[in-house]
DRENTIBA-63949 format. One record per atom (N, C-alpha, C, O): x, y, z. Coordinates in steps of 0.001 Angstrom, whole numbers, plus 500000, padded with zeros to 6 digits. Example, Ala and Ser with C-alpha at 12.3 -4.5 7.8 and 13.67 -1.06 7.14 Angstrom:
% DRENTIBA-63949
513190494310507800/512300495500507800/513200496700507800/514236496681508465/512850497750507080/513670498940507140/512900500030507870/513409501138508039/
This chain:
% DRENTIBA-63949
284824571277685200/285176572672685468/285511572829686948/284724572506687837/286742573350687167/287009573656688363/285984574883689478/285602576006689149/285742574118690917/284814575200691294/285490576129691938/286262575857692857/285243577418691477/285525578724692415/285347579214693485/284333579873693715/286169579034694267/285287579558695799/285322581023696038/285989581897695485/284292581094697159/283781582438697306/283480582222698679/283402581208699372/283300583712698942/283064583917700861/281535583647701034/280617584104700353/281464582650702292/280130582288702766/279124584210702576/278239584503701773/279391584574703025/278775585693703134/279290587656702607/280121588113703393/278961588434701717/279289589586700828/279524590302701905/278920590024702941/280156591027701877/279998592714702701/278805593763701767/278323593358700709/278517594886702256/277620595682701195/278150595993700111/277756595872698951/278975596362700504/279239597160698931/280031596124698057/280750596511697136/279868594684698395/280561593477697529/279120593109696378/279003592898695171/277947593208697885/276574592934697001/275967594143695789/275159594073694863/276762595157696319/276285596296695420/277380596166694332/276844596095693226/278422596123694282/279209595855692934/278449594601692453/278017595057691395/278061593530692496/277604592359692033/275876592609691405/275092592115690596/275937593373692093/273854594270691117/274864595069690360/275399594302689559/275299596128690273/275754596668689482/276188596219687958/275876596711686873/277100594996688318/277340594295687475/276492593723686617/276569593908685403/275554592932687216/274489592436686593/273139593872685992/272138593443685419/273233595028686142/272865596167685950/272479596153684555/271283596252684281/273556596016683417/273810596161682263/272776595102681446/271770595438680822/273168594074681577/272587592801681252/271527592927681242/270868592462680311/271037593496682110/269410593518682818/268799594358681942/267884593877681273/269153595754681752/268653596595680744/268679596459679743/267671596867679166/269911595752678750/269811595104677627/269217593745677399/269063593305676260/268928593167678333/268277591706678165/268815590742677112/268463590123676107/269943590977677962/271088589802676439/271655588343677196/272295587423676686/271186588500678543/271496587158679396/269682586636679705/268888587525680011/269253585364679602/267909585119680608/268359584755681965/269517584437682234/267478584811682722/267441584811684100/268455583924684557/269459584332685140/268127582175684201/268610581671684328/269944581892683921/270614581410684834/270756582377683011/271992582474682559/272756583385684205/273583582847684942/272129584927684426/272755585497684524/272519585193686129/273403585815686717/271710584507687057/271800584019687564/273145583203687912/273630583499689004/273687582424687318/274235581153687250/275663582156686947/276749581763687372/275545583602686107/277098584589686340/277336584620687616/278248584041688206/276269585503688189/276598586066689234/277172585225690287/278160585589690926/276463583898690518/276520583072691599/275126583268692288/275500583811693328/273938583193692375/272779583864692622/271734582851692405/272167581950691686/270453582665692787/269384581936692333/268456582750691377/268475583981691377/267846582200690766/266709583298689774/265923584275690393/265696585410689975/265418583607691700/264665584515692576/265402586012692729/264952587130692477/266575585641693189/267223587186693341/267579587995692136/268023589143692124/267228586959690795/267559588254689627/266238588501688861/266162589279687910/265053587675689418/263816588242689426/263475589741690215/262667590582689822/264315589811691415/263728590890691990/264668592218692002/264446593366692387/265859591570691400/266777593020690880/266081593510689716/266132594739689747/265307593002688469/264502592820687664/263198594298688051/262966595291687362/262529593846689508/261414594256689879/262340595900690401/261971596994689973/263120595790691029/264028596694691726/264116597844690614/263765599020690711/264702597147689497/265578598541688156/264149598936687729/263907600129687545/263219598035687566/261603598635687074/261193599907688208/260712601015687971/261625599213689655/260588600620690232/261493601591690921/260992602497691587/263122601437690780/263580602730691038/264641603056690176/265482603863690572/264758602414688750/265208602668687886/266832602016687970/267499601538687052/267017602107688724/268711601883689215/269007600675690356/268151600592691236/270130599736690423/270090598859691201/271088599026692741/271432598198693585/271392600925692554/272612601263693444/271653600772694625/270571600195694523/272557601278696123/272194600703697391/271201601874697842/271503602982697399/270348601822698452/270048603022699045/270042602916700344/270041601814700893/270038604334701164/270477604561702594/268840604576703171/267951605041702457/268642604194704103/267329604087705078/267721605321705777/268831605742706101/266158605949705978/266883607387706917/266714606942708267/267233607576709186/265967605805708491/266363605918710446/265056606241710915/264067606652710309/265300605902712432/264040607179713153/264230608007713151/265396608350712957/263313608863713348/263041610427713269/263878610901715169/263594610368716241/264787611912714937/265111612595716096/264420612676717188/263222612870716978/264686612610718141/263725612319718972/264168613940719901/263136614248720497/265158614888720169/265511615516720587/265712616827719049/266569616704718174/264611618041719124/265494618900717824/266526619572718066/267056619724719167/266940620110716800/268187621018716934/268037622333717961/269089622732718461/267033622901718242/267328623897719457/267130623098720578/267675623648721535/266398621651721020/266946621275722097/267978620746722409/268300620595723588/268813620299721245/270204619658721106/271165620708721910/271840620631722937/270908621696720970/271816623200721306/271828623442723046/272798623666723770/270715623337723320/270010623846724668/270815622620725837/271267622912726944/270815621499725319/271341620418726179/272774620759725377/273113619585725230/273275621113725088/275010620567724975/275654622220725718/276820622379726080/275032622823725765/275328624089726512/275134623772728454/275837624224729358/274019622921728540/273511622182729915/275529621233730267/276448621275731085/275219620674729234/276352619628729640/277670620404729603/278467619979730440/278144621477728827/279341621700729244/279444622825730285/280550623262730604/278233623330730853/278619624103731950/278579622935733255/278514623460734366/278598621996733241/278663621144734317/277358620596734924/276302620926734387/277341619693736121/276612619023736791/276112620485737838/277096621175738107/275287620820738209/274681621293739173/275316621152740744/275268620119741412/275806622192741092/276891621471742491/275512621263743702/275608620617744746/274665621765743373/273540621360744579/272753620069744406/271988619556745223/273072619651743229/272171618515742991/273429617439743206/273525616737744213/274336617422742147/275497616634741955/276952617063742600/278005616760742039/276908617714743691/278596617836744230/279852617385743804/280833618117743931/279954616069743227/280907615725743056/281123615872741128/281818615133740431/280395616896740729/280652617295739682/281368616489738479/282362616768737809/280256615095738452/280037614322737289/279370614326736519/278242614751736766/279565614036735678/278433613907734351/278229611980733985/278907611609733027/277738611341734387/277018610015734276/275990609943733228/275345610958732964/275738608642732494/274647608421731644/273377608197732836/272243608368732388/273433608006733602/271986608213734231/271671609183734876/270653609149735567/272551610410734806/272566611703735064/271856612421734125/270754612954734252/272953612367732695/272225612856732150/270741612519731056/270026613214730334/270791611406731349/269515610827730761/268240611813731725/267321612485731259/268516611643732822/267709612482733859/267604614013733207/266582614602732853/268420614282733181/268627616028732390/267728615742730997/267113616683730497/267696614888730610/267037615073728894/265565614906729367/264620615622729036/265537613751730264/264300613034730676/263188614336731142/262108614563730597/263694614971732111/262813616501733093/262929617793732175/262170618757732267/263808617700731426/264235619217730810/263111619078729633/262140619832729583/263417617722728416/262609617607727507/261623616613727201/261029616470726133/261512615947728246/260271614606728230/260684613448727493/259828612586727295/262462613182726817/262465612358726285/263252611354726939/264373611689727322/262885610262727119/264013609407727980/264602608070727356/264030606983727268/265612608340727031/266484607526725971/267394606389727499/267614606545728700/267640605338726473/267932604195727711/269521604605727561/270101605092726590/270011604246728830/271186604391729407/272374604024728123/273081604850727545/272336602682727923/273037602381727412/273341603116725964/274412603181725361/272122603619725626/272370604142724074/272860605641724335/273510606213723460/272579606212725415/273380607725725293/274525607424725277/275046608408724751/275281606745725489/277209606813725184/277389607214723906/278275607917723420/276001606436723183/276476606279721704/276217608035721052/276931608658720267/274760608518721825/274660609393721535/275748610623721756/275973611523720947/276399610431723117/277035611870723350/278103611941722282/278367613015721741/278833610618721915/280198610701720918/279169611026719534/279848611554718653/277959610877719190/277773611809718250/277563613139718091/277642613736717018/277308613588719094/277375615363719915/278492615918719951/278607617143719903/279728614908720062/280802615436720317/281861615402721789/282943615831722190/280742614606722207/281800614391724342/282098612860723856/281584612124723014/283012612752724650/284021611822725117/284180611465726964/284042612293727865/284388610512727060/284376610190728672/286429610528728796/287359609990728195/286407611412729641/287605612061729919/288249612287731533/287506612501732491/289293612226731613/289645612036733037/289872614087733279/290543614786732520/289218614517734324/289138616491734500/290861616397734496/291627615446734655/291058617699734264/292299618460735056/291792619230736039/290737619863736020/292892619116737222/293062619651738650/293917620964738463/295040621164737998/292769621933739107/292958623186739076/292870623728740837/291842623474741464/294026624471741515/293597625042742520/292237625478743162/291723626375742492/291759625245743869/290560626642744311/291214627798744901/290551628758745294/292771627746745003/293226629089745485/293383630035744304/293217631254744334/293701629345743339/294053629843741943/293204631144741654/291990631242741471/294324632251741667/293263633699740878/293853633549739293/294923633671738696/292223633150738971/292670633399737589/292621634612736874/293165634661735771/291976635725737400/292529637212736520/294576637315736672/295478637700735928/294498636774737951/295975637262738144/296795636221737149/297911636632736831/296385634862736581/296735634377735744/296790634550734305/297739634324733554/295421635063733984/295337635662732861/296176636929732455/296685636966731334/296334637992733363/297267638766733251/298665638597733356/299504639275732762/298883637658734143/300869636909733963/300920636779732519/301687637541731931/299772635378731377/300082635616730622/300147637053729329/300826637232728318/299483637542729755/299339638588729006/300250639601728832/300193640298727819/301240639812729841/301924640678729964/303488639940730026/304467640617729709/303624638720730392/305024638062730776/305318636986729361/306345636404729011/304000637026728788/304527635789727429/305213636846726603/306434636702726666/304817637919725805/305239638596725020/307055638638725535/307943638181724816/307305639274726887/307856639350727044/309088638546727152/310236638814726795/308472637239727867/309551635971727407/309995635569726141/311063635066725794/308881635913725444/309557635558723542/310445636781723643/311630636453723682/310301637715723682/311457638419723273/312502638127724057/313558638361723471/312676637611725404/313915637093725254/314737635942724754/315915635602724869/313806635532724233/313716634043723060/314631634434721875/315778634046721651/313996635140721292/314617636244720267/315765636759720528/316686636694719713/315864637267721542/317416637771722227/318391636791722260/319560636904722626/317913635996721919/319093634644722355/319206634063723580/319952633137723899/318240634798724403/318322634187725823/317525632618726102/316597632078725500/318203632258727085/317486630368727607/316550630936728315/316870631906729001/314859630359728317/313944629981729493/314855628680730104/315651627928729542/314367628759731544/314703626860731870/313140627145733049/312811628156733669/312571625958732974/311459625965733623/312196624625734980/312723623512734971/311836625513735816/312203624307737337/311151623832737911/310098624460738023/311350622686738322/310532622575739714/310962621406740618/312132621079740418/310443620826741384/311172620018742341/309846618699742105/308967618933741276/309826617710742689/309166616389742771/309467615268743386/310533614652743421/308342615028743920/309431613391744558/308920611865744404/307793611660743953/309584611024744703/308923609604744118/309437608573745223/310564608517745715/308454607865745457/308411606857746743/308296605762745977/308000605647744788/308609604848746928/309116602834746515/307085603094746333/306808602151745591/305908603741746590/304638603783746166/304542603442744654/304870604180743725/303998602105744576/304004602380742668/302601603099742303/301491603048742831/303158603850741081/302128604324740075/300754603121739685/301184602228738954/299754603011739916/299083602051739517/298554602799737795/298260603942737448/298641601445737048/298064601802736097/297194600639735693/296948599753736512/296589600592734126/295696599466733633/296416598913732813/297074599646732075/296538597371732658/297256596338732452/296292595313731592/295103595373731907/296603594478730658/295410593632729984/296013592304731281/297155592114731701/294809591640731596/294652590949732361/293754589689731933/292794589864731183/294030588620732345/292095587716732017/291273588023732701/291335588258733908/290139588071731798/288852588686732670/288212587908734073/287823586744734169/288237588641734785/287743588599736428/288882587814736885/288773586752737498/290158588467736512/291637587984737489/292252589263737651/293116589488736804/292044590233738554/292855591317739127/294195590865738649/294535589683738690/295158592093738068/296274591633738795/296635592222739965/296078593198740467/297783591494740500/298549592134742171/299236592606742113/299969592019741318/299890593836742582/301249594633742511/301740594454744091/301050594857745028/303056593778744266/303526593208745259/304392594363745619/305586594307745324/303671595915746525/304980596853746850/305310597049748198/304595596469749015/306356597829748667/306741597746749904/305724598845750580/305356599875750015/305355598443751850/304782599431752457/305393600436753379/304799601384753892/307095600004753582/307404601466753455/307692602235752588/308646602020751839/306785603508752480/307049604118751502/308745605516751194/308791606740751071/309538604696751193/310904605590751369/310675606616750161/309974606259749214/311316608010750189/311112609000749406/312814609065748888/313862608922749518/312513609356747408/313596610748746837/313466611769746271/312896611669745184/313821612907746619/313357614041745967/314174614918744609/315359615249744654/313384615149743612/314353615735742418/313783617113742044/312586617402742016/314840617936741756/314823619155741603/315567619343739736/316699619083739328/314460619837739065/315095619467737308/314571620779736610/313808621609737104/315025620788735614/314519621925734665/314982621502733488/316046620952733203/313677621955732553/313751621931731228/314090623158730514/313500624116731014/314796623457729569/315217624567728427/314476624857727197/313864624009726547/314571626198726890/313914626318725956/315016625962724654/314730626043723459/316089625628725117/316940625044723768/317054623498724052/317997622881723558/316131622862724824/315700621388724664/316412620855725705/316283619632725641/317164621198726718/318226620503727654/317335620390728831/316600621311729187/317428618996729556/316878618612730393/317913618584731743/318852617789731692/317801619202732614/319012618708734218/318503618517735416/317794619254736101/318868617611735584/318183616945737241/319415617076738436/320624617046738206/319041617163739197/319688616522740375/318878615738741825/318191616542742455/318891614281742400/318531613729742857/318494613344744399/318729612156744620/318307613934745206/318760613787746922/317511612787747640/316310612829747376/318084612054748445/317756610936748777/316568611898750373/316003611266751265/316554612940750266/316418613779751584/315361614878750764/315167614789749552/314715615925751633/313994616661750576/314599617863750155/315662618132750714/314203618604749356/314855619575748480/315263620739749054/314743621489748228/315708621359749707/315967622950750453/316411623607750149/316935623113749150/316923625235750237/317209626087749923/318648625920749067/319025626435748015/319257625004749955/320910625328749565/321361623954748197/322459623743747681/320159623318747984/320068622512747316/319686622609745749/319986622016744713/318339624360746398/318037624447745002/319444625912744159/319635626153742967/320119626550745397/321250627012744828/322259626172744115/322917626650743191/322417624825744546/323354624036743690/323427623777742561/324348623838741745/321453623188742467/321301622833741501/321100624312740514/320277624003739652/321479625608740336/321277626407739545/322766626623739212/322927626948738036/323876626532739925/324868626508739927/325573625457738532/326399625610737632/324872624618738917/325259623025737899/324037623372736552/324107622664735548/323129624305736614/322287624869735544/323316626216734713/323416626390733498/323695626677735345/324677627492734614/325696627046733795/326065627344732659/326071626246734653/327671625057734159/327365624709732431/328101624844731453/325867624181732568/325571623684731400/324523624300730079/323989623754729113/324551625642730577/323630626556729322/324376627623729510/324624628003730655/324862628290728378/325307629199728187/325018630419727779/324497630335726667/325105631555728149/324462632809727617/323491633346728777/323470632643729788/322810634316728774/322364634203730141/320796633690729741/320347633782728599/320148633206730741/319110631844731722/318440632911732337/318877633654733216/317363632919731807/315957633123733033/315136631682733185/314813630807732382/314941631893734768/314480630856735379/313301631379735885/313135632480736411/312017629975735565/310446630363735829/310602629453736745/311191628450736341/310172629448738211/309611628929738785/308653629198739852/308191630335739946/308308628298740653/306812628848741761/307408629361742802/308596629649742939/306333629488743697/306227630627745048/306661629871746090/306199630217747178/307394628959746095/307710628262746945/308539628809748173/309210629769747794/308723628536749497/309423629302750014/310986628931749567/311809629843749494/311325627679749298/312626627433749640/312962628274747814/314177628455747735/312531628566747027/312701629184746253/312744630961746263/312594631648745253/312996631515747718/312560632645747796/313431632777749294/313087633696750037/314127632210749568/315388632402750696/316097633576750188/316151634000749034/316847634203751691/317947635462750909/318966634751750156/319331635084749028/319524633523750974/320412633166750352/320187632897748818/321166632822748076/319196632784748444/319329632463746717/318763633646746169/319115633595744991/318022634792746342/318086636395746555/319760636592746366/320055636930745220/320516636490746978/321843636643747227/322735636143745948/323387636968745308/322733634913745644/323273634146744618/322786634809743208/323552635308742383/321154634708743069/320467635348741716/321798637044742299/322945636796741927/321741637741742667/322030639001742896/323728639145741886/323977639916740960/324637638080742530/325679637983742107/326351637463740790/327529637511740437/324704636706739873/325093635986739100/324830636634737763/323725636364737293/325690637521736965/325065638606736157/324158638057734822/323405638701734092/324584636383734783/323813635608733477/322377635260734293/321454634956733537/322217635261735026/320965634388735668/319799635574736345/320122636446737152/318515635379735847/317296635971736623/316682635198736813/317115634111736431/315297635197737508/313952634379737830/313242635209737710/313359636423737874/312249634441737337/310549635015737022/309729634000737989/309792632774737898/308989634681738882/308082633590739845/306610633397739180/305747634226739469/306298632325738297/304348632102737783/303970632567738958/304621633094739860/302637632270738832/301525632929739642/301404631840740440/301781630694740194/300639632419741800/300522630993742939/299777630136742423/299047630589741541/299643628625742723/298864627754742465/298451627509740839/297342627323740337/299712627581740262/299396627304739420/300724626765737950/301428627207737042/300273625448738713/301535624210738144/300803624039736213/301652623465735531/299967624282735667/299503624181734753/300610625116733753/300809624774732587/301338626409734403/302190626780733433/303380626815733521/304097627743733147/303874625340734257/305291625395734064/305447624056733328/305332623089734082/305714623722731851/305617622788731294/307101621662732016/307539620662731446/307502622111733095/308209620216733310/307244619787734540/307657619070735451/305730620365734474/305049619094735154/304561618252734193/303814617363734600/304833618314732805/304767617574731931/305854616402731732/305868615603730796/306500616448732497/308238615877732374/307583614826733591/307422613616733434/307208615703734992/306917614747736170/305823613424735756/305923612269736171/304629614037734695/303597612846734988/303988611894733727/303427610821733503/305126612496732868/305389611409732017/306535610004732610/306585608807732327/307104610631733264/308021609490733900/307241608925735160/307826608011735740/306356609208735534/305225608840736782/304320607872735912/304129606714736284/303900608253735028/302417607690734068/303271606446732993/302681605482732506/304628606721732802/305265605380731843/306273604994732468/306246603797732753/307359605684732866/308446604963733296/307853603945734700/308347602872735050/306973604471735173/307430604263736979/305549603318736744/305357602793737840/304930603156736277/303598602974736250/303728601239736549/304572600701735832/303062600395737429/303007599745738070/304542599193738338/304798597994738439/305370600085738422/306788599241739178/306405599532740301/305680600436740719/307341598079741144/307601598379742236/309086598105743050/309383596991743482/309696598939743145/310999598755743706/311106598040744581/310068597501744968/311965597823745048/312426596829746181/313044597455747237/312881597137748415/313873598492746766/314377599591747525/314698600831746819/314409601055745644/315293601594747583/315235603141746910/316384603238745746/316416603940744735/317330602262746264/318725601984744717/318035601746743711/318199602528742774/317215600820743557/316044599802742674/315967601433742145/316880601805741407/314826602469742533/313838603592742180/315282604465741900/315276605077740831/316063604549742424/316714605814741549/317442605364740499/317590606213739621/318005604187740270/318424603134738621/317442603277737844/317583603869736774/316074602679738296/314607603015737138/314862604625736936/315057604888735750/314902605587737670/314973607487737200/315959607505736716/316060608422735901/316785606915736816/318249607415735888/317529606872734500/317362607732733636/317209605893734286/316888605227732963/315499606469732317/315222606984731234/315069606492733408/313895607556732572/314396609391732351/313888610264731647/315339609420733098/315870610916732560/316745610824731288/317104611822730663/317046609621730968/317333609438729578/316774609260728393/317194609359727240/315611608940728934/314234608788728107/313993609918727846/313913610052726625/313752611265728642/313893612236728749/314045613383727966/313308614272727541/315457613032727895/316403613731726995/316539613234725821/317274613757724983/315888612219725616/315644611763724271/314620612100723148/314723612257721932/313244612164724338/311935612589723585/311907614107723347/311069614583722581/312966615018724100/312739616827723686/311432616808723644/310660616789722686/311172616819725323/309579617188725075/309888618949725318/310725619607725937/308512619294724316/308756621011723490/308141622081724577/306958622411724655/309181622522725360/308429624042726495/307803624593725272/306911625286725760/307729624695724225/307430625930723279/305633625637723129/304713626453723082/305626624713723099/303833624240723521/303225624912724587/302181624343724904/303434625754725163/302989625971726535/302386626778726109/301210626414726067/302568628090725606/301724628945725846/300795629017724366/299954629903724210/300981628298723648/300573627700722229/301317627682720943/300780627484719853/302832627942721169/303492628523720288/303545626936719510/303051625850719811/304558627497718159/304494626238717371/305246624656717925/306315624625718535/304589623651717633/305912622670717638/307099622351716939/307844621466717359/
């Protein structure tokens, strides 16, 4: 007889289909030990004690072990996850981290229980936290005056949505032969090296995204100024049709007469200025950290031709992915 092979070792629920199986047999007693043994693949011993098993809990399914007992209850659970998302204590912890030997300390003084370092990771992802990189928020930032922009200027922008009118969201950015460092698989305890120039030469881009999906850049090797960002609205007109309101910040060079002057003359074109300090609601800084965070992430140019060939390639990327302004203020995708 040919022999059958089988895996050195079951998974659970391979060993629990295989009692199961043998389940039947067992209650009818139409195989002896030895027989059904010798089915399964098994020694007698183990169908002696599936035997003892169906006698004292009737059934040969798997059962679940409950564990140790909680060591933290549900109102101190509650009590600590309210601790942890209002933050670290700025008098104790300044630099407003949350660490496993932080908060082991917080469980340790608050409730007398002190769980080892290593196992709270496991614990917080069952609570529900995740180790997460913050978002950067002004300290100039008024947020009533934010909360009220949206409150009063979203409604209003959908309806010119509805009207048929374009949002285009602007802003300006710039990118140096500096590469983006990112994380790379490497062999373990071999850094890699990023070989970049230490002068750091600049170019500056001035772009806007549409709310009918059109992306437009323009690129100056110099930084962005007044008469630069009139051009580039000029070459924004060229290419959206109908009339364009334009969101952008408080910038000064965005607030010259001369472009006062231009908006004045241009009967398709207005601006809406967001609130100061606050790049969180103009969705093409979503445009900046995606071509920063993938296109540009450990390159390193050689020179500034090198870095504006790599941006040409990523404003095509760009215009490819239609990343959605309509996300911003939560609307649908």
């Amino acid at each position: 007889m040919a022999q059958v092979w089988q895996p050195a070792t079951l998974s659970r629920p391979q060993l629990e289909e295989r009692r199961q199986f043998a389940e039947p047999s067992l209650r009818e007693g139409t195989l002896s030990s030895a027989q059904l043994a010798e089915l399964c693949g098994v020694g007698s011993s183990a169908v002696r004690k599936w035997r003892q098993r169906l006698r004292n809990q009737g059934s040969l399914e798997a059962t679940v072990a409950s564990g140790p007992l909680r060591r933290l209850t549900d109102a101190d659970l509650a009590e600590l996850i309210i601790l942890l998302q209002a933050g670290p204590d700025p008098d104790q912890y300044p630099d407003q981290r949350w660490t496993c030997p932080r908060i082991r300390a917080v469980i340790g003084f608050r409730f007398d229980v002190w769980y080892h370092v290593d196992h709270l990771s496991r614990l917080l992802h069952a609570w529900g936290f995740t180790r997460q990189k913050p978002a950067k928020r002004a300290a100039e930032q008024d947020q009533d005056a934010v909360a009220a922009w949206i409150d009063t200027m979203v409604p209003e922008l959908e309806r010119t949505i509805e009207a048929g009118e374009t949002l285009a969201f602007l802003d300006e950015v710039g990118f140096s032969l500096k590469p983006t460092v990112a994380r790379t698989w490497a062999p373990c305890g071999q850094s890699p090296v990023l070989e970049a120039k230490t002068n750091w030469q600049k170019v500056s881009t001035i772009g806007a995204i549409t709310t009918t999906g059109q992306f437009l850049q323009h690129t100056h090797q110099a930084a962005i100024k007044g008469p630069q960002v009139i051009a580039f609205l000029t070459h924004l007109l060229r290419h959206v049709t109908g009339k364009v309101t334009v969101l952008l910040d408080n910038a000064s060079i965005h607030k010259t007469k001369a472009l006062g002057a231009f908006v004045a003359d241009e009967t398709r074109l207005s601006v809406v200025y967001l609130p100061s300090y606050s790049p969180e609601l103009n969705p093409i800084e979503l445009v900046w950290a995606y071509v920063k965070q993938q296109m540009l992430a450990n390159f390193c140019p050689r020179d500034v031709g090198t870095l504006k060939s790599r941006l040409f390639q990523a404003w095509q990327r760009v215009r490819y992915i239609h990343l959605p302004t309509r996300l911003l203020y939560g609307g649908d995708p």
